[in-house]
N, C-alpha and C positions, 0 to 999 in steps of 0.2 A: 504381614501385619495383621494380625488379630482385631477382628471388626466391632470386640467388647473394647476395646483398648480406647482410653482418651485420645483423640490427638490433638496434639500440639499445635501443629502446622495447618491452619484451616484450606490451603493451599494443596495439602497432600490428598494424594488419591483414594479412595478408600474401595473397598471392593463387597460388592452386593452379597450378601448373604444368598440370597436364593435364586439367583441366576449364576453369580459367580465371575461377573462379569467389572471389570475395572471402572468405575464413576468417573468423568471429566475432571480434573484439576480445574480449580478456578481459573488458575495462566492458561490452560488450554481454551476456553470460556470465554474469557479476559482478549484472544486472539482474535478468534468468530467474529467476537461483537468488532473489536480494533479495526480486521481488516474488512467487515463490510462498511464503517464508515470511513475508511481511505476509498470505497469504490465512491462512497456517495458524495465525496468531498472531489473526487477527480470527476464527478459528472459534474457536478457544480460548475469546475473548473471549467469543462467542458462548456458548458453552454455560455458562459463567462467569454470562453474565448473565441464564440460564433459574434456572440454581442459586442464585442470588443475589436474585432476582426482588423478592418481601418487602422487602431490605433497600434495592434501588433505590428503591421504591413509598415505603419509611419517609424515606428520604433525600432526596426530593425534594414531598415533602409540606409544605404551610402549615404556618409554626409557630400560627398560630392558630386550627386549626382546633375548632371548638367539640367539646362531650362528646354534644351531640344530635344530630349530623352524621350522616346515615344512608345515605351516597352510598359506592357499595363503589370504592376507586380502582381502574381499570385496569388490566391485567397490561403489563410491558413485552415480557413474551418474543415473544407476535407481530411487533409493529412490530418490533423485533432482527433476528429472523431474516432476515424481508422485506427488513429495511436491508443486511445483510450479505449477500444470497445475488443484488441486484441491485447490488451496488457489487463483489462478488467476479468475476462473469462479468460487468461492464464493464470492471474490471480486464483480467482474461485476455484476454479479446478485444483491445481497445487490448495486449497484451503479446504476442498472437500477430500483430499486422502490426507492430509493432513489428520482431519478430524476423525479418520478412521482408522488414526494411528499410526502409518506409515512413516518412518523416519526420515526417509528422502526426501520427502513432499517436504519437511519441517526444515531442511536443509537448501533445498531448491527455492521453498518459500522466503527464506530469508537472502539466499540470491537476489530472489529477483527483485526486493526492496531494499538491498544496498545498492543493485544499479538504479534502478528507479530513484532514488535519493541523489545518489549521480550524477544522473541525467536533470533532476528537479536544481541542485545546484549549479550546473552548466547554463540551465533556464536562467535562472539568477543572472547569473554575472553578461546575457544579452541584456537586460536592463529592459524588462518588461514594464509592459504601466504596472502604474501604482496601488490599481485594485489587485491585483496577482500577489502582492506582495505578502498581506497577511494569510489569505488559503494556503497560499506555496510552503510558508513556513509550518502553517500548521502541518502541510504533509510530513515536513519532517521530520518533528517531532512524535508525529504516529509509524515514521519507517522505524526513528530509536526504540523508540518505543514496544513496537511489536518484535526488533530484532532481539530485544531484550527479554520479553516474553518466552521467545522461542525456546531462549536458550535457560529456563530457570530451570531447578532441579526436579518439580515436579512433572512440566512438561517431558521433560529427558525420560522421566519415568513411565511416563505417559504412550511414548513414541518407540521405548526400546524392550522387545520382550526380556 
């Protein structure tokens, strides 16, 4: 494309005149920003569910469990953390070769937020409290979201030499 040329599509890539070098697509841009606020919306979550701890443990407890029952349930705030600080820096990583173009990263990135959506709906249907409810969904409206991103044409253009 010729960099005198109108474009149409404010979306499409354009390419530096004097370096020679391909400009960010706004989808690819539009990603960046997307998936660091899914990281900042799962820390959220995260300390959501240190504070909430108790009500988890209450929530997903047998309803039959007897009154002589002497077994102390588990705290979930370890395993949380653990979960979100290895699925956040998988993230980022798949999002920093992403950003340098790599088209696997672009691929693998959208892996790992179809299972993540997955796994966030699986959440769901344990029947979490009722604060969980609206961040939860906002996630996944940001995994559609960013799956959708991924896959527009200027990104493709973005990621494929």
């Amino acid at each position: 494309m010729d960099v005198s040329e109108h474009r149409s599509d404010p979306t499409d890539a354009a390419v530096d005149p004097v370096v020679g070098t391909v400009e960010r697509p706004r989808s690819v841009t539009r990603v960046v920003q997307l998936v660091w606020a899914l990281v900042l919306l799962g820390a959220a979550l995260t300390v959501l569910a240190a504070v909430l701890d108790d009500e988890i443990i209450r929530s997903t407890q047998a309803a039959g469990v007897s009154a002589d029952d002497t077994r102390v349930p588990p705290s979930f705030t370890p395993v949380i953390v653990v979960l979100y600080v290895v699925v956040a820096v998988l993230v980022l990583v798949l999002l920093a070769f992403f950003s340098g173009g790599h088209n696997w990263a672009r691929h693998s990135l959208a892996a790992t937020l179809v299972l993540l959506a997955l796994a966030t709906v699986a959440t769901l249907l344990t029947g979490p409290p009722v604060a969980f409810l609206a961040p939860v969904a906002a996630t996944l409206v940001l995994d559609a979201l960013l799956v959708h991103l991924l896959y527009r044409p200027a990104t493709t253009a973005y990621v494929t030499p």
